[in-house]
C-alpha positions in Angstrom: -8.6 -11.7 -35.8 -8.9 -15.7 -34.9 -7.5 -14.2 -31.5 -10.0 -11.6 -30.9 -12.9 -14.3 -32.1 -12.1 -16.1 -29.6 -12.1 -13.4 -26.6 -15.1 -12.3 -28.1 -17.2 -15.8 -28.1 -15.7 -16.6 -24.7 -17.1 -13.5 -23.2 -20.6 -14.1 -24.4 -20.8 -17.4 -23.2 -19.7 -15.9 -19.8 -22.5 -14.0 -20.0 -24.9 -16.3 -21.4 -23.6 -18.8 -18.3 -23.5 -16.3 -15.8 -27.6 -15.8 -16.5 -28.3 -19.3 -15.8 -26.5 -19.9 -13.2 -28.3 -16.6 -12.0 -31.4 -18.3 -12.9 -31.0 -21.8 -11.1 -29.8 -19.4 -7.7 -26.4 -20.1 -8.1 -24.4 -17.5 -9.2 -24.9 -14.1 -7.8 -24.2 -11.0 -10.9 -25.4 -10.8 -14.4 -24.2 -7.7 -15.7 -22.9 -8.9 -19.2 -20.5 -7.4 -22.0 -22.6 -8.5 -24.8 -22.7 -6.4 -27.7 -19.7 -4.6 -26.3 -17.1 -7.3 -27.6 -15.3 -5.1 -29.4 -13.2 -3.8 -26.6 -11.1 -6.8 -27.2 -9.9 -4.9 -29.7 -7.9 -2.2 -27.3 -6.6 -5.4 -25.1 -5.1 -6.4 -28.8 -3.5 -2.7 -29.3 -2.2 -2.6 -25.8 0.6 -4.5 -23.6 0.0 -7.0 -20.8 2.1 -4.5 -18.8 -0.4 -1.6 -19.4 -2.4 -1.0 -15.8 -6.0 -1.7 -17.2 -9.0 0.2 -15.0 -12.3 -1.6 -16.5 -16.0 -0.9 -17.1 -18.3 -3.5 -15.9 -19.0 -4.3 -19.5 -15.6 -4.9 -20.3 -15.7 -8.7 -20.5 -14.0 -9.2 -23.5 -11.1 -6.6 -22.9 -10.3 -9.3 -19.6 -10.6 -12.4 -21.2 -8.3 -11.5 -24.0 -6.1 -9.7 -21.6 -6.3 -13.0 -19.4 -5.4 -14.8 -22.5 -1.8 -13.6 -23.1 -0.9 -14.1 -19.8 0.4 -17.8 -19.7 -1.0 -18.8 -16.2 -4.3 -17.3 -16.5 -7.6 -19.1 -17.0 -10.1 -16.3 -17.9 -12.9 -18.8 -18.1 -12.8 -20.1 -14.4 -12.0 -16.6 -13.1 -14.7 -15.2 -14.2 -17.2 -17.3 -13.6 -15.8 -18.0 -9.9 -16.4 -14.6 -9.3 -19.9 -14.6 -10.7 -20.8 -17.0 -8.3 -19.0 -15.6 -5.4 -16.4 -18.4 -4.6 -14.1 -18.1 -1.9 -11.0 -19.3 -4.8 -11.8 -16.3 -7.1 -8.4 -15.2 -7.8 -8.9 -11.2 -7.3 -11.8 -10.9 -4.8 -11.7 -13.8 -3.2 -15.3 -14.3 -3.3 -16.0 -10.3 -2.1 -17.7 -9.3 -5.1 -17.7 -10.2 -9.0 -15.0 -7.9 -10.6 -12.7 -8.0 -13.8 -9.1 -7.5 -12.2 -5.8 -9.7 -12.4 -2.4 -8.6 -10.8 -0.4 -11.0 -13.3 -2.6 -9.3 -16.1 -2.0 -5.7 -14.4 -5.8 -5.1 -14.6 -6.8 -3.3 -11.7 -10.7 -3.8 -10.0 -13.1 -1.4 -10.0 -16.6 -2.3 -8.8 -19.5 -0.4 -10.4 -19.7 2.5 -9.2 -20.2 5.2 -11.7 -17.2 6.7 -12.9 -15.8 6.7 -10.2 -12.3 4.8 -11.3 -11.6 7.7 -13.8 -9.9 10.1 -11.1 -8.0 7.1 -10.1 -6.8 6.3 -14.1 -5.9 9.8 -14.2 -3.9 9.9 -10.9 -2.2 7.0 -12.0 -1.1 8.1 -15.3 0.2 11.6 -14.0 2.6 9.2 -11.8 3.9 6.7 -13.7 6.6 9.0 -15.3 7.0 11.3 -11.8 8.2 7.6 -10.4 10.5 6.9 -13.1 12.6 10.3 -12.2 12.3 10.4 -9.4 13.8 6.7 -8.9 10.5 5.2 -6.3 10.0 1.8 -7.8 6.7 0.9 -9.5 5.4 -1.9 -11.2 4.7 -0.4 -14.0 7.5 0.6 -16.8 7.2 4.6 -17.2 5.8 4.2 -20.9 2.9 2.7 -19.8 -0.6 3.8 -21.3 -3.2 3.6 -18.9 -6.5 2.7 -20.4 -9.2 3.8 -18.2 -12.8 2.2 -19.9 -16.9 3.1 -19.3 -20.4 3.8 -20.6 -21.9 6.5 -22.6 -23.8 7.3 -19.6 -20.9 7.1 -17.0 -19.3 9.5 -19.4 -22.4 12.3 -18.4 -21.3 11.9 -14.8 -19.6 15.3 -13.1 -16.6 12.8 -11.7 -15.5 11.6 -15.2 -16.3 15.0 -16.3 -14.0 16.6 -13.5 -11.5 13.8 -14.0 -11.0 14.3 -17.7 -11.1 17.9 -16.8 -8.0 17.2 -15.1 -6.2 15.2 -17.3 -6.5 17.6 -20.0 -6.0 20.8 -17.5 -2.9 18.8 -16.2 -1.6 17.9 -20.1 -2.1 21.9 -20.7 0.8 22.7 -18.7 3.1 20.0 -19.9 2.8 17.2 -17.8 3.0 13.9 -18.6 -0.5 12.3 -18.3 -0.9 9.3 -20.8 -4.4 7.9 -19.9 -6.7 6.1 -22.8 -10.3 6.9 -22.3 -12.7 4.6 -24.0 -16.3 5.5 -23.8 -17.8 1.9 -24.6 -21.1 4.0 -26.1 -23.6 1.5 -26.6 -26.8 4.6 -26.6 -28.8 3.8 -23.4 -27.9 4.2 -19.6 -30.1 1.2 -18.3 -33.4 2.8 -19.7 -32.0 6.2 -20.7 -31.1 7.0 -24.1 -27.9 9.1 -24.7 -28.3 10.8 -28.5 -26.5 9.7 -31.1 -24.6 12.4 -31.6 -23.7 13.3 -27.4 -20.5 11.9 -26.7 -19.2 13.3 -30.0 -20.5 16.5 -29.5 -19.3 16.4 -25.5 -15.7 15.3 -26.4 -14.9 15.1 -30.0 -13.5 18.9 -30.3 -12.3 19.5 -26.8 -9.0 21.0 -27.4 -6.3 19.1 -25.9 -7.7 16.3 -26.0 -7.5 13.7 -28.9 -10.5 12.1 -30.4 -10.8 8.8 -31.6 -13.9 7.2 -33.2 -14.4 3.8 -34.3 -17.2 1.1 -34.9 -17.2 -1.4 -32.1 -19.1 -4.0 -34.3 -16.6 -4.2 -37.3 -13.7 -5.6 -36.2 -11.3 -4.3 -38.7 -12.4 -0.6 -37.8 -12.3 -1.2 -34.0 -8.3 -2.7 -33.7 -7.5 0.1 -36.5 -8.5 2.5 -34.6 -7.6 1.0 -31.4 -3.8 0.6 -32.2 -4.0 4.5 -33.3 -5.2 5.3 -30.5 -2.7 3.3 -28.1 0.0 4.5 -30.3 -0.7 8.1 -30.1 -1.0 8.6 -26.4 2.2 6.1 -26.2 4.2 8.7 -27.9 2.6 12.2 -27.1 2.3 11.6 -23.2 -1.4 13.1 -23.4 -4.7 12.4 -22.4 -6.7 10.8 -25.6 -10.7 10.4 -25.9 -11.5 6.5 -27.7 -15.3 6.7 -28.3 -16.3 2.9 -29.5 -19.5 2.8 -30.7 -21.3 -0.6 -29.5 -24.4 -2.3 -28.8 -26.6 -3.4 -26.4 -27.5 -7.3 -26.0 -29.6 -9.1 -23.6 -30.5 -5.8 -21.8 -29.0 -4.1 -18.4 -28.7 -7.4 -16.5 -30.6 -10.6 -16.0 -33.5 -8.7 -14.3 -34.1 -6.0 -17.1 -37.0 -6.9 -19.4 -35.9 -4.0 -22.3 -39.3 -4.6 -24.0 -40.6 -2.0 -21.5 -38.6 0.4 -22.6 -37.1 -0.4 -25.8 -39.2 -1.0 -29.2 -38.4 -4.6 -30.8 -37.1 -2.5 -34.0 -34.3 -1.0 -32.0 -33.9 -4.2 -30.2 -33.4 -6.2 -33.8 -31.6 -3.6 -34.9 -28.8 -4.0 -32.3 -28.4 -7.9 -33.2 -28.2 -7.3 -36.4 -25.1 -5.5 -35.5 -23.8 -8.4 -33.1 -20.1 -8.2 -32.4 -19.1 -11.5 -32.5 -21.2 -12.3 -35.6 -19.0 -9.4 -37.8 -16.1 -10.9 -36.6 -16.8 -14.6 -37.8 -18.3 -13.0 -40.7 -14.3 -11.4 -41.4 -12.9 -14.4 -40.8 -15.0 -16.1 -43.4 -14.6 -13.8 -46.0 -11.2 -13.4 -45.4 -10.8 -17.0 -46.1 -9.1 -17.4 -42.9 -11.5 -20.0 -41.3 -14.7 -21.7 -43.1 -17.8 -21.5 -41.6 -17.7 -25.0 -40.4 -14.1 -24.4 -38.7 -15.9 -21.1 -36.5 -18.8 -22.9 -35.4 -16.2 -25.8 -34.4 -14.5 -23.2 -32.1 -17.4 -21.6 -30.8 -19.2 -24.7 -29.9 -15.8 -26.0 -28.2 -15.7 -22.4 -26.2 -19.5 -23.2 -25.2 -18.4 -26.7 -23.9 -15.8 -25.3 -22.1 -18.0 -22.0 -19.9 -20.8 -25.0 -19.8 -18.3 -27.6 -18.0 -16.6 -25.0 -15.5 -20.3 -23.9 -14.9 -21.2 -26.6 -13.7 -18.4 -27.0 -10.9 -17.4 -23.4 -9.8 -20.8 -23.1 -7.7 -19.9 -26.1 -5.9 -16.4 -24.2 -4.4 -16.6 -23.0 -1.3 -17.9 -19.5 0.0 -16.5 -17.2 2.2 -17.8 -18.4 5.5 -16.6 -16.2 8.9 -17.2 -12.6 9.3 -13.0 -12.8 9.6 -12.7 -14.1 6.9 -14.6 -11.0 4.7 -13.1 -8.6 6.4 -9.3 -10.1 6.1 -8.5 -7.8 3.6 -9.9 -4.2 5.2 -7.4 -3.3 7.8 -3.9 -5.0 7.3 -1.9 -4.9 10.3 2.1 -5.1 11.1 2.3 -3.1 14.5 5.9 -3.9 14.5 6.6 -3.5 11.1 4.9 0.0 11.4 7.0 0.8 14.5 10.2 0.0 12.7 9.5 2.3 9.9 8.4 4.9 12.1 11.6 4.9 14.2 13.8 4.6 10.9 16.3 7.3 10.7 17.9 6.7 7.4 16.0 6.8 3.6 14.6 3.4 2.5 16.1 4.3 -0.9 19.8 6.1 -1.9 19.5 9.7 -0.5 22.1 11.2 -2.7 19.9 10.1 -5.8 16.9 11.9 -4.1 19.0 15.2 -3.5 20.3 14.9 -7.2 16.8 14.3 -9.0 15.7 17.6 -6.2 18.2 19.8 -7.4 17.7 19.0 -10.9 14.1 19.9 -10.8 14.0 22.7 -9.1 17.1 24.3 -11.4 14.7 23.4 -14.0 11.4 24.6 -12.9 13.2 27.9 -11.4 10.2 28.5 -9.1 10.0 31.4 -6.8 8.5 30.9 -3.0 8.3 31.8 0.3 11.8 30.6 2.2 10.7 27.8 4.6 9.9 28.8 7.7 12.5 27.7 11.2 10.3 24.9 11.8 11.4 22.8 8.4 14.9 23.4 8.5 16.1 19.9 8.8 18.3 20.3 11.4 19.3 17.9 13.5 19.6 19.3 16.7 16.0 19.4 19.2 13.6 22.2 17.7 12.1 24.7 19.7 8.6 24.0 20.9 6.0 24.3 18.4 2.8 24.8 17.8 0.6 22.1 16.2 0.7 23.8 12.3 4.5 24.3 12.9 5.2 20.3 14.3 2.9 19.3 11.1 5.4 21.8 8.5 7.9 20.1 10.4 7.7 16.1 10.0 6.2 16.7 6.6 9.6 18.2 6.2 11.5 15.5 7.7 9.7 13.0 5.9 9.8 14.4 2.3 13.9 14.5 3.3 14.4 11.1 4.2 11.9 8.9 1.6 12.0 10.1 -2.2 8.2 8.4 -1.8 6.6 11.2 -0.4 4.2 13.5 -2.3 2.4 16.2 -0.8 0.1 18.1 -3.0 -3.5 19.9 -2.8 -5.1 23.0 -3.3 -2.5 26.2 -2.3 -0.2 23.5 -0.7 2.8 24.9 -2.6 3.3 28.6 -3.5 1.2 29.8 -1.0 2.2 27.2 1.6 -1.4 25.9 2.8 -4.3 28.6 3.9 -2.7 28.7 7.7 1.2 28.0 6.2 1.3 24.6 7.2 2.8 23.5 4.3 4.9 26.5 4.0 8.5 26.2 2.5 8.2 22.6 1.3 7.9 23.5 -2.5 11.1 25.4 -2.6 12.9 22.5 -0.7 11.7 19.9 -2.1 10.9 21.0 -5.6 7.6 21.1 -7.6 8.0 17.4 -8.4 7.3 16.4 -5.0 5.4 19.4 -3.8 2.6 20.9 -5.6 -0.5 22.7 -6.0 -4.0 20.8 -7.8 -6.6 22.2 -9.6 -9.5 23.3 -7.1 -11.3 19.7 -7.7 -11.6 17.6 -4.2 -12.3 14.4 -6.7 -9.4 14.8 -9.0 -7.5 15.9 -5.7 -7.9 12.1 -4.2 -8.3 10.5 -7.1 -4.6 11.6 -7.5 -3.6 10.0 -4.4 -4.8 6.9 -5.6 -3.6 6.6 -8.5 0.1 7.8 -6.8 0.1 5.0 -4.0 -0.6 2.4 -7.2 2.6 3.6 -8.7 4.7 3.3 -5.8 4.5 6.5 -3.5 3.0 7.4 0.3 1.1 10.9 -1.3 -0.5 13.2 1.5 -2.7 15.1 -0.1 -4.4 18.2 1.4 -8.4 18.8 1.5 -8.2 21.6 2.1 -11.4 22.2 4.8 -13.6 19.2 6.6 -16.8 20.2 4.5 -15.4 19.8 1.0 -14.3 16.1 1.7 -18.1 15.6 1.4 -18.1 16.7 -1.9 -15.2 13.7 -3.0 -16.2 11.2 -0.2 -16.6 8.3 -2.3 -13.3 8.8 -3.8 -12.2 7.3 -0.1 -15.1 5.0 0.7 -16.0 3.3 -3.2 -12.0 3.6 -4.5 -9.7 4.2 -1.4 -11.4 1.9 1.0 -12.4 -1.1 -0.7 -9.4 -1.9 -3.2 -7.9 -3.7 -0.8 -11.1 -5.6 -0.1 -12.1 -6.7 -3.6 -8.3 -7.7 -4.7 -8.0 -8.9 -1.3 -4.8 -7.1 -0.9 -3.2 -7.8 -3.8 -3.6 -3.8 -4.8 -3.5 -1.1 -2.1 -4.1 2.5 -1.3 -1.7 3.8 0.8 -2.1 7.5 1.5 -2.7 10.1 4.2 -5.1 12.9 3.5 -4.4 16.1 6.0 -7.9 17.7 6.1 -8.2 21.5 8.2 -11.4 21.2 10.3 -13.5 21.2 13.2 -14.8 24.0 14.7 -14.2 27.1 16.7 -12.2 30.1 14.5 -12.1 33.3 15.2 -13.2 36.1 12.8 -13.6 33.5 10.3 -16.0 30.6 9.4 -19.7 30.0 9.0 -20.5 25.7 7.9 -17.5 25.6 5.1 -14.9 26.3 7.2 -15.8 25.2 10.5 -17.3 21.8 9.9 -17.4 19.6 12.9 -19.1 16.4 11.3 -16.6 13.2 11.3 -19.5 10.6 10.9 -18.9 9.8 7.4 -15.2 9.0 7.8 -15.8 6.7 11.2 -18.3 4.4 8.8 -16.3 3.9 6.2 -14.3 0.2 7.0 -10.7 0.3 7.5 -10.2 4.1 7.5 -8.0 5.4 10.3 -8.8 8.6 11.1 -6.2 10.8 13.6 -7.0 14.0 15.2 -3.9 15.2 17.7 -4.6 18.3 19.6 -0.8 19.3 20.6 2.2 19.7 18.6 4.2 16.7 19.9 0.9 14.1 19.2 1.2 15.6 15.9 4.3 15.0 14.6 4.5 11.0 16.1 0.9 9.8 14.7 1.7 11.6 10.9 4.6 9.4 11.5 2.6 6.6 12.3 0.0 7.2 9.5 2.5 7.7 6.6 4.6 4.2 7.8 1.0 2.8 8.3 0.3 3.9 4.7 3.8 2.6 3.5 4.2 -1.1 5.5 -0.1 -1.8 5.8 -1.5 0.2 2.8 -3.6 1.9 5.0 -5.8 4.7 4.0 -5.4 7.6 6.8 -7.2 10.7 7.6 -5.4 12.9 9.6 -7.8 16.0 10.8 -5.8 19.1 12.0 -8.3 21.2 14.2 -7.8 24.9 12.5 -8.3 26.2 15.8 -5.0 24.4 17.4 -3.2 25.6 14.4 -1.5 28.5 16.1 -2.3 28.2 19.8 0.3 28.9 22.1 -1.0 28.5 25.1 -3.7 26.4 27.7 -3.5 29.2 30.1 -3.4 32.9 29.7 0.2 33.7 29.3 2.1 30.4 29.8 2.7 28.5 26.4 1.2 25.0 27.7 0.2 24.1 24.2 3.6 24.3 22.7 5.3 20.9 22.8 8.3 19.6 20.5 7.8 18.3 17.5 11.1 16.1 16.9 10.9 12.5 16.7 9.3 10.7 19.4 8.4 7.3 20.5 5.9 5.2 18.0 2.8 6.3 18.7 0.3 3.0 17.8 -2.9 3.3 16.1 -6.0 3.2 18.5 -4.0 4.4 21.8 -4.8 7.1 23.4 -3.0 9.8 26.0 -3.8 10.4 29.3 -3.5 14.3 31.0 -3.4 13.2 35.0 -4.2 10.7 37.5 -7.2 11.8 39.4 -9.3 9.9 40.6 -12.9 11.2 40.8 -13.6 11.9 37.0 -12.7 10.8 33.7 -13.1 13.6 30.8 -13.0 11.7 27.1 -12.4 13.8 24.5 -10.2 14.6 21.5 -9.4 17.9 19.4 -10.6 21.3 20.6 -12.1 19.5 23.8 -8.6 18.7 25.1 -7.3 22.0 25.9 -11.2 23.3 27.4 -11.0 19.7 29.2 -7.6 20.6 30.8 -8.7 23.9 32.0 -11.7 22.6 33.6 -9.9 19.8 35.5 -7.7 22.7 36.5 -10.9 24.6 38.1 -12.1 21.3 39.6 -8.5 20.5 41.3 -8.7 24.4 43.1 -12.0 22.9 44.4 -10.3 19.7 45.6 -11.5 17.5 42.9 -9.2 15.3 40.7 -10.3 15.3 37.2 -8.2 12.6 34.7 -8.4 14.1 30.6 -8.3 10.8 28.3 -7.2 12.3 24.7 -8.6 10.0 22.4 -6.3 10.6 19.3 -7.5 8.2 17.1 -11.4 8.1 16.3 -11.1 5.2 14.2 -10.0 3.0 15.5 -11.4 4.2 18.8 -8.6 3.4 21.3 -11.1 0.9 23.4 -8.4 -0.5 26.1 -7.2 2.7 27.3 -10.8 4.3 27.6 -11.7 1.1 29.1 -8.9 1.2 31.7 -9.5 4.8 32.7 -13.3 4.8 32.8 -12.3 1.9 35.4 -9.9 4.1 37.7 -12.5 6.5 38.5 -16.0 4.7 37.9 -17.2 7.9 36.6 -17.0 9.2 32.7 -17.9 12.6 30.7 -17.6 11.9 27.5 -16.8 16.1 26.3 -17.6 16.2 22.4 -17.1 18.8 19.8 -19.1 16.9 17.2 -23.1 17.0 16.7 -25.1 15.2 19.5 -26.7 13.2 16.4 -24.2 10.8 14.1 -20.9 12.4 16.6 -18.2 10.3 18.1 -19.9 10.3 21.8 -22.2 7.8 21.0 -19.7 5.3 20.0 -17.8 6.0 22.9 -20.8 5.4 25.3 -21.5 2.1 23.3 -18.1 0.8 23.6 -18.2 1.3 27.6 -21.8 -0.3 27.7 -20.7 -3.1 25.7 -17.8 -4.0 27.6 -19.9 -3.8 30.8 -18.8 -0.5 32.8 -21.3 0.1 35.8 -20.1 3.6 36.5 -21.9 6.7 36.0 -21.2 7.9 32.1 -22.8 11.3 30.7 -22.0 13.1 27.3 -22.1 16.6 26.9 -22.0 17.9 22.7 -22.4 20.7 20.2 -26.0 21.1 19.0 -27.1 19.2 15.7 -26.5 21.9 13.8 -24.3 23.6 11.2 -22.0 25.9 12.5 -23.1 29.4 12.1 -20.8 32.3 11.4 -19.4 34.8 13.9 -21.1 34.8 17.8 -23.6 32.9 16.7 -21.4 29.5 16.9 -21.1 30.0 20.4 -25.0 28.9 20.8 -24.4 26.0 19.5 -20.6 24.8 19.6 -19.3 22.6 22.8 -17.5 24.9 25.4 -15.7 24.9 28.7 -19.2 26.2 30.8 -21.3 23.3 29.5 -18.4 20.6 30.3 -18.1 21.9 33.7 -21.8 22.0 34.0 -21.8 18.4 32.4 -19.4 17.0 35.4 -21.1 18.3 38.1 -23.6 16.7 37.1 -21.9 13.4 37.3 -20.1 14.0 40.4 -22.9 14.9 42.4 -20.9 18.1 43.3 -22.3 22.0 44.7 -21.7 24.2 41.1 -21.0 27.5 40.8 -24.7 28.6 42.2 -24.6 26.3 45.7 -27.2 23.9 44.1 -26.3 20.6 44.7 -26.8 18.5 41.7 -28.8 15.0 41.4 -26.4 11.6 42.8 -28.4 9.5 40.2 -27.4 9.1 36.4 -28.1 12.1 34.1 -27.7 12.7 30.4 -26.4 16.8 29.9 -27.0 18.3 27.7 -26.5 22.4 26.5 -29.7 23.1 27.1 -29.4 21.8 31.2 
């Protein structure tokens, strides 16, 4: 109890000094714990080694976490944080979070919520590592403990990610994760009743409730250790709601007299935390009243005297600097992992743990397909969904690390049998199918690449990223940045989009809008367009995810899937998939050496590029086709170098005129000074309609042609000779 006193008082002078030095412009985030103290109580019930994912009101959960951990000083981390210091120990000045690697607390910013898919990822691996021998930091009967507010708890992705716990428990999985609902009754200024969370999650079956009084000590570590102890030994998802208060309103800036009557107000400090604590300790004749003033006042000299110095340390001060930790790079390391041909780890314990689940499981599939095979000798060409079933194949048999799960990824094999065969190979521990929940989907990844594995999860169309997209930008992307790299996120989500399938469609499944994944920092996002670009850059991504901790999207174009050939009749588009050459991030590939035109494009607009060079070399022209490959990062030097070579570029774009990847293109050539003659020809800003109708509006073959005519001053199709100077086409021209 004298233990949990003193996490408690520390954290409320953290807060009480993080609002002045707020006040006097010197420290930069005031969002205290007070009131909530009595989460120190679950740091007391749980090991240093449990992975710890905290609310922003978890103060006192940190500092006594901190505590135990010989090394730590929970006093000057925190407040370097709070005033944004360069020598913060998990941020390094990024932004004020509770994390610690030595104290196996991981950081979560504020976001709403949005750490619970994570947790939940994270406890479903733990125990999947263990068997399956990948090496993880954390021992497999870890308890995860996963902590927010009573108004986080309202939000659809804790609601989807205890969903998933509970839907994943169901069937006998391991998941043991620790929800606690720190329920203090009011989101900023909106009240959650008194009786809600109970109500919400108190008789959910299959999913343990626990209910305790945050403000009496004795009740909260009772419960607490219960609570630990039970999801310790069942493997299960359990519910902790901790009933709390309150103090000193949202942050520094909230006045709660303009919302709050001062008899709620008083009623919340008479139920101060800290004060029933002191007050057990004093009846308990463990300390006298003098001896827990004595400490309290020592704790206040203590936050007042690293107060005063920690605003003094340095800030971050280059853009390089804040950025350091977005996009790790080891080019050579990458290339080594990439050209490995052996397993990392011992193969023969992969095969053993392989066999041994699938005997177990005794699942029933479709036999893998000639592509997966894992032979040795050269394939046949393939397409581009057969080169993807086949390094996804490869990979899974040479690193016990690989994951690959999503929606239909396993039974059925994928919606287009990409993923067919795998699950019977590989077994269900390695391959499997999700619930239908984007969030919980990638929140799965994440919590798989902290335990030790490379997952490639499967979304399973373009549009229904959108629905999960912070789960990349607010988790994937920015763990790196606000740990600065001590915790990563490796993983490689395959995504099915773009545009341009037949008999099938409308906006859901052909969704040609990429420019929410090109903003987000540090994202690599791949698109190949043949077979043998496929296979080498999902090599590079997953060694990328393994050596960097890169996050990687890797967008299949549906409509490549199965296409056989460029021209009528003579399988162009078929290319090997066995292993190639490294294929670096941000490089791209160049179709020809002509000299009067440059086509940039990626995807769908390689093959209609390729044709319409073909119809421009019968007239005597020579059309170059620059493959772009990678749209983030875009591969600068090599559109640089052949915008140069023929001093005129088209820049051919599937994606919307508005937001698409043409206008970065054109900006990069500007800004490095190209003189030539550039023009851009797109689809329409619009969603993609279903049947004919997508032809008004999609990029094709007549409008590209059209498009570099225009440039090249050239006689089309009609005799007319077209304008020497500078044009913009567009459809419509």
């Amino acid at each position: 109890m004298l233990e949990l006193f003193q996490a408690q008082a520390t954290s409320r002078q953290l807060d009480l000094a993080a609002r002045r030095l707020s006040s006097a412009r010197r420290g930069y985030y005031s969002i205290g714990s007070s009131g909530h103290e009595g989460n120190a109580a679950v740091s007391a019930a749980l090991r240093t080694t449990d992975p710890a994912l905290l609310h922003y009101r978890s103060g006192a959960f940190f500092v006594h976490r901190a505590r135990r951990v010989p090394e730590l000083d929970p006093i000057l981390d925190v407040l370097l944080g709070v005033v944004a210091a360069a020598a913060d120990p998990i941020s390094g000045g990024r932004h004020k979070v509770y994390g610690s690697k030595a104290a196996n607390i991981i950081p979560q910013t504020s976001t709403v919520a949005s750490h619970l898919p994570r947790a939940v990822g994270l406890a479903f691996s733990l125990e999947r590592a263990a068997r399956l021998g990948v090496s993880s930091e954390w021992p497999a009967d870890s308890v995860v403990l996963c902590s927010f507010g009573d108004a986080s708890a309202n939000h659809s992705t804790a609601t989807g990610a205890i969903n998933a716990a509970v839907h994943t428990a169901h069937q006998g999985v391991a998941v043991p994760v620790l929800f606690l609902c720190e329920d203090n009754g009011i989101g900023l200024s909106v009240p959650t009743p008194s009786d809600w969370i109970e109500s919400a999650y108190g008789s959910r079956p299959g999913l343990r409730y626990f209910d305790a009084d945050g403000c009496d000590p004795v009740d909260a570590m009772t419960t607490a250790a219960a609570a630990v102890e039970w999801v310790r030994k069942h493997r299960k998802p359990a519910f902790f709601r901790m009933r709390t208060v309150r103090l000193l309103g949202h942050a520094g800036s909230d006045v709660e007299s303009a919302y709050r009557s001062p008899g709620d107000i008083a009623a919340d400090l008479e139920r101060d935390p800290v004060l029933a604590t002191a007050r057990v300790l004093v009846g308990t004749g463990t300390a006298t009243p003098q001896e827990i003033l004595a400490r309290y006042d020592l704790i206040t000299h203590l936050v007042s005297v690293t107060a005063q110095t920690v605003w003094t340390k340095p800030k971050l001060a280059s853009a390089a600097a804040v950025t350091a930790p977005i996009a790790a790079a080891n080019p050579d390391e990458v290339r080594a992992d990439v050209l490995r041909t052996t397993a990392a780890t011992d193969t023969e314990a992969t095969e053993a743990v392989a066999t041994e689940a699938v005997a177990k499981e005794a699942v029933a599939t479709t036999p893998a397909d000639s592509s997966a095979n894992g032979s040795a000798a050269e394939p046949d060409p393939m397409t581009l969904a057969q080169a993807i079933n086949h390094t996804l194949a490869e990979l899974l048999d040479r690193d016990r690390d690989i994951l690959v799960f999503g929606e239909d990824v396993a039974r059925k094999g994928g919606v287009y049998g990409v993923t067919k065969g795998l699950r019977k190979r590989f077994s269900a521990r390695r391959v499997f199918d999700t619930l239908l929940d984007e969030q919980s989907v990638l929140g799965t990844a994440l919590g798989a690449g902290l335990a030790g594995f490379v997952p490639i999860p499967e979304i399973q169309y373009l549009a229904y990223v959108h629905n999960a997209l912070d789960q990349l930008r607010g988790e994937a992307a920015t763990l790196s940045y606000f740990s600065d790299g001590r915790y990563r996120n490796p993983m490689v989500v395959r995504i099915a989009g773009l545009a341009y399938q037949k008999g099938f469609g409308g906006h859901f499944h052909n969704d040609n809008s990429v420019a929410a994944l090109r903003d987000i920092p540090g994202l690599v996002v791949a698109v190949p367009s043949r077979a043998d670009d496929a296979a080498a850059m999902l090599r590079t991504c997953v060694s990328a995810a393994r050596v960097d901790g890169r996050v990687c999207v890797f967008l299949e174009p549906i409509a490549l899937y199965h296409a056989r050939d460029l021209h009528p009749g003579d399988k162009g588009w078929l290319a090997s998939g066995a292993p190639t050459d490294h294929v670096e991030i941000g490089r791209a590939r160049i179709h020809g050496d002509g000299t009067d035109l440059t086509i940039v494009t990626f995807a769908n607009g390689v093959p209609m590029s390729l044709r319409v060079a073909h119809r421009f070399a019968e007239r005597g022209i020579k059309v170059r086709v620059l493959d772009l490959r990678w749209l983030n990062p875009l591969p600068v030097e090599d559109l640089l170098l052949h915008a140069r070579a023929t001093g005129r570029v088209l820049v051919a774009d599937e994606t919307r005129r508005s937001g698409g990847v043409s206008e970065s293109v054109v900006t990069a050539l500007l800004d490095a000074g190209f003189e030539g003659r550039i023009g851009r020809v797109t689809s329409e800003d619009s969603f993609v309609p279903l049947g004919p109708a997508a032809d008004n509006v999609l990029l094709d073959e007549a409008a590209i042609e059209s498009a570099a005519d225009t440039i090249l001053g050239t006689t089309n199709r009609r005799g007319v000779t077209l304008m020497r100077r500078f044009r913009s086409p567009t459809r419509s021209r």
